[in-house]
N, C-alpha and C positions, 0 to 999 in steps of 0.2 A: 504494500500500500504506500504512495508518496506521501512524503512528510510535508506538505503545504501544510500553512498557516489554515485554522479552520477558520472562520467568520465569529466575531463577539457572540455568544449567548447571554442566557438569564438576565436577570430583573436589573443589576445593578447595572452594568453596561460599563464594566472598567472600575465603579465605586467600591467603597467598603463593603462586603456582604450585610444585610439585611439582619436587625434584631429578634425578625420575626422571624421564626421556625419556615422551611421549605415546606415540612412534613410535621403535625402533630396527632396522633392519634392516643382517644384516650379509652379503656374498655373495651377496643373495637374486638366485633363478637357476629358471627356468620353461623345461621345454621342450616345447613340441607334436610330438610326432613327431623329426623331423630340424628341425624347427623352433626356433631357439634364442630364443624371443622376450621372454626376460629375462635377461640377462647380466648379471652379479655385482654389483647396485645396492645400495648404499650409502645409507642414510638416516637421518637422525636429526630429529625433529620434536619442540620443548619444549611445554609446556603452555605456553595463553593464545595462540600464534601462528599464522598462517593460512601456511601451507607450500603452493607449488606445486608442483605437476611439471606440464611442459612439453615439448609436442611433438606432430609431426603423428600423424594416425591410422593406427596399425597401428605405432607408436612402443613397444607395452608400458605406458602408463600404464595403462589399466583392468588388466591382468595382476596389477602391483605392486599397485593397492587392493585385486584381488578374492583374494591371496593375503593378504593383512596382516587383512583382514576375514575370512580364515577360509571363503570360499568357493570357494578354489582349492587344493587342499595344493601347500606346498613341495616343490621336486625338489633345490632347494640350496641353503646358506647356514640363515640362523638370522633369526627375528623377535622380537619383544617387544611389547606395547602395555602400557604401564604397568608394565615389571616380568611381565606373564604371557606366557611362551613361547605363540606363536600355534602351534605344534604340539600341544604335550603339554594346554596350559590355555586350547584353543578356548573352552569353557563360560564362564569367567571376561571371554577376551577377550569376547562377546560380548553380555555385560551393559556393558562399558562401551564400545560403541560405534553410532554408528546409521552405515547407508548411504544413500546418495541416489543411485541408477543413470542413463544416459544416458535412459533411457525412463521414463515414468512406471507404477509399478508399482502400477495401484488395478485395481480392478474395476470395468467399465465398466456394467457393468448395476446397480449402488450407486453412493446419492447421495453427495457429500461428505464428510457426516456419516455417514453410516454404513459408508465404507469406513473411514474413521476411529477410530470404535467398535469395528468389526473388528480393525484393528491391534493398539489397544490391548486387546481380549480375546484376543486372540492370544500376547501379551504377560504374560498373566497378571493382567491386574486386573479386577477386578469390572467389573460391567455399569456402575453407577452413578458408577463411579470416573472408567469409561473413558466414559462419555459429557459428564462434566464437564470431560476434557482435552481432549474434542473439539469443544467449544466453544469453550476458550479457542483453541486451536491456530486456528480458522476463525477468531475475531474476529482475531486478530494474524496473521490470512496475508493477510487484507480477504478474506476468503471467506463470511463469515455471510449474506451474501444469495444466492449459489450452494448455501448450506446444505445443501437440498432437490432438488437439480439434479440429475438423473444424470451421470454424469461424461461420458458420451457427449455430451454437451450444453457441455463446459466447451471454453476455448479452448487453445493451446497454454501459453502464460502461465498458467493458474489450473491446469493439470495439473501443472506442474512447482513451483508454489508448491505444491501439496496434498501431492504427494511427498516435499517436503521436510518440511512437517510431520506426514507419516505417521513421517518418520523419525527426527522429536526425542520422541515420546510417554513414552518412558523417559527424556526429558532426558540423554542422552549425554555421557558426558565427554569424548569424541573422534566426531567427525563426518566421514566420506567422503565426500566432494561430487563424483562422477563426473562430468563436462562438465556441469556444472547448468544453463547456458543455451543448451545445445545448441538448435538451433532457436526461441531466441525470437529477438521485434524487439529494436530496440536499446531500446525505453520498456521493456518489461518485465525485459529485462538489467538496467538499470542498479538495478530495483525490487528482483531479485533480491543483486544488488551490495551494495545498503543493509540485505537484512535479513542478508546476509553478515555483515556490518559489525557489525551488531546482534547477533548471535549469538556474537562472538567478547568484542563489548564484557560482553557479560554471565558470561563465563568457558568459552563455549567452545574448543575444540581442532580447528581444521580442517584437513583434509589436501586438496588443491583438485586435481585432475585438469583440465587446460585444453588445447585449443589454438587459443586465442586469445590471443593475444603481449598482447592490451592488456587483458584480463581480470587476466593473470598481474600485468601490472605496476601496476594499479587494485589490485590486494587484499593478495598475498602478500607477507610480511616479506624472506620466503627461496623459491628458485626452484631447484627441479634441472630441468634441461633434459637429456632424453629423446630419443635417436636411434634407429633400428633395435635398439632392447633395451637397450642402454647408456647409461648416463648422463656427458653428456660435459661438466659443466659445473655449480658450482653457486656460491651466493649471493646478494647481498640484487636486486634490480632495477641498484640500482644501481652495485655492484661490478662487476655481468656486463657494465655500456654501459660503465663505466670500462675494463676487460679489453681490449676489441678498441679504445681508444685511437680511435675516429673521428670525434668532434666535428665540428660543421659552423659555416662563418661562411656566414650567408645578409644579401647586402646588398641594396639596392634603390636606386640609381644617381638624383639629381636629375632628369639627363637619358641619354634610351636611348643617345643618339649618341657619350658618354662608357662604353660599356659594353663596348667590346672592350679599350680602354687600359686598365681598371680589371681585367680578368680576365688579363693579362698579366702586370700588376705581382703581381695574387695567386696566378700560378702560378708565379713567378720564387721568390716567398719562401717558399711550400707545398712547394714540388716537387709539387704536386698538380695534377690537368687541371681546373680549374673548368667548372663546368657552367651556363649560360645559361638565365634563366627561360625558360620560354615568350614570354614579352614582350616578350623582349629588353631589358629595364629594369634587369634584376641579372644576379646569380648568387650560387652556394652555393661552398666550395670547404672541401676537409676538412681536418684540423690534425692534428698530432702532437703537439699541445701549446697550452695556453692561451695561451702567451706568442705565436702566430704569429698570432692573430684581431687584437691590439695591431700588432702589425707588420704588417699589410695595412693597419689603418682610418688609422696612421700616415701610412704611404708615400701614401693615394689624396686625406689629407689636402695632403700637402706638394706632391703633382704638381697641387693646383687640382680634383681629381675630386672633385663634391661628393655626397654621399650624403644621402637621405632616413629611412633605417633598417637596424640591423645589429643584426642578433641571433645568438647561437650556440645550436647548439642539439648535444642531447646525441645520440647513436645512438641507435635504438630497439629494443626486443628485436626485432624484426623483423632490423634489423640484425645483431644480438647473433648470431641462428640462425643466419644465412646464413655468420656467418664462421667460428661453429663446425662448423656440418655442412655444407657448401657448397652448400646448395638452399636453396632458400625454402619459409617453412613450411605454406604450399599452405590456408590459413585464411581466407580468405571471410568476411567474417558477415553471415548472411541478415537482410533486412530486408521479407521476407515479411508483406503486413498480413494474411494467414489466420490468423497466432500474436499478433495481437493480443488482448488481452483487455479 
């Protein structure tokens, strides 16, 4: 994707961010039937910052965006987006925000450019207007040579770029990003990632739907993690790995043959079971504390155990879920070359 400058976004236009919340949600609570699939979620999202919610699917994130964007009503609690009740002053909220859904939402039988065009006559701008946004949008999504393409022709990567710039045409003060790289490779994730990045630098407001633990912790400032409706959990990446205390010392032993004396001494001083590479060359073993990584490389120092490398390393939100919600977060990411573009 080219690194052009994107165009100013959101409310300020270059100014200080705004006192008022992008996003505030107070109790918000969805029910399907006997289905409780939003339980009393709690959100506060400031202008300028990339917000995630996190968690597997059938967790309630899409729920929480598609009610805060106005295309789910509330069953309970209260929303805000900038100050406008998403109840009473739907019309207002949805001047200031675009969506970006799990699917790509064009028309398959229109090219690029003129699903494009579309949006934005849809939108209310002139023809002339709207074909001049849909230019620049193609040049800065690297779509100007798909231009002409029916979209039936495009890959999974250039569908979910086009989406996304169907969805800034109005330049949005606030942007819903529902699993944006849902089915891409990882080249075109990480492409999408970058113009994330780009988009925020330029004063957008993003609200990021994931569940992918290492997307979450690539973008988002701030994290609510997302369990069967409820939110069980929230702050920056790295408060959440700080929270559950698991740090690891992974070492990697001179010789294999010293590799059981050396996992002894660091369970002695862990009270933890160390865990044996594959190799039998190291081991990992986890801490309650920074000061217990010093006291193992100490102790294997002074018993003659000589060591090649010793790193700690932090918990990963992978981590983080497991010890919040006791599963794992069941996230895969496909590395299908069909979605390459």
């Amino acid at each position: 994707m080219t690194t052009q400058s994107l165009p100013q976004f959101g409310r300020s236009n270059g100014s200080s961010p705004s006192a008022i919340p992008a996003v505030e949600a107070r109790s918000l609570t969805k029910r399907f039937g006997t289905n409780l699939a939003v339980d009393n979620i709690d959100l506060t999202v400031m202008e300028g910052e990339i917000f995630g919610v996190l968690g597997p699917n059938g967790a309630g994130k899409t729920t929480v965006l598609n009610m805060l964007a106005t295309l789910l009503p509330i069953d309970g609690g209260e929303a805000r987006i900038f100050g406008y009740d998403v109840r009473s002053q739907g019309h207002a909220v949805r001047q200031l925000i675009g969506v970006t859904g799990q699917f790509a939402s064009v028309d398959e039988n229109l090219t690029g450019r003129e699903n494009l065009w579309m949006f934005g006559r849809l939108q209310g701008l002139s023809s002339k207007r709207a074909h001049s946004i849909a230019d620049d949008l193609l040049a800065q999504f690297d779509l100007t040579e798909a231009a002409h393409r029916p979209i039936s022709q495009f890959s999974g990567g250039m569908r979910r770029r086009l989406d996304l710039a169907a969805s800034l045409i109005t330049r949005p003060a606030l942007i819903f990003l529902d699993e944006p790289t849902t089915g891409l490779d990882p080249r075109n994730r990480n492409q999408m990632w970058d113009t994330i990045r780009d988009l925020v630098a330029q004063g957008s407001t993003i609200l990021l739907t994931t569940q992918y633990l290492d997307e979450a912790d690539a973008l988002a400032g701030r994290v609510a993690v997302i369990d069967r409706g409820r939110k069980v959990a929230e702050g920056t990446p790295g408060q959440l790995k700080t929270q559950i205390g698991t740090s690891s010392l992974r070492v990697q032993m001179s010789e294999a043959a010293n590799t059981g004396a050396a996992v002894a001494l660091a369970a002695d001083l862990t009270s933890d079971t160390p865990v044996v590479s594959p190799t039998g060359s190291g081991f990992s073993v986890k801490l309650s504390d920074a000061n217990q990584a010093a006291d193992v490389l100490i102790a294997l120092r002074n018993h003659g155990l000589d060591i090649t490398n010793a790193t700690v390393e932090q918990p990963s939100l992978d981590d983080v879920f497991f010890t919040l919600t006791g599963h794992e977060s069941e996230t895969p990411i496909p590395e299908t070359e069909a979605n390459k573009s």
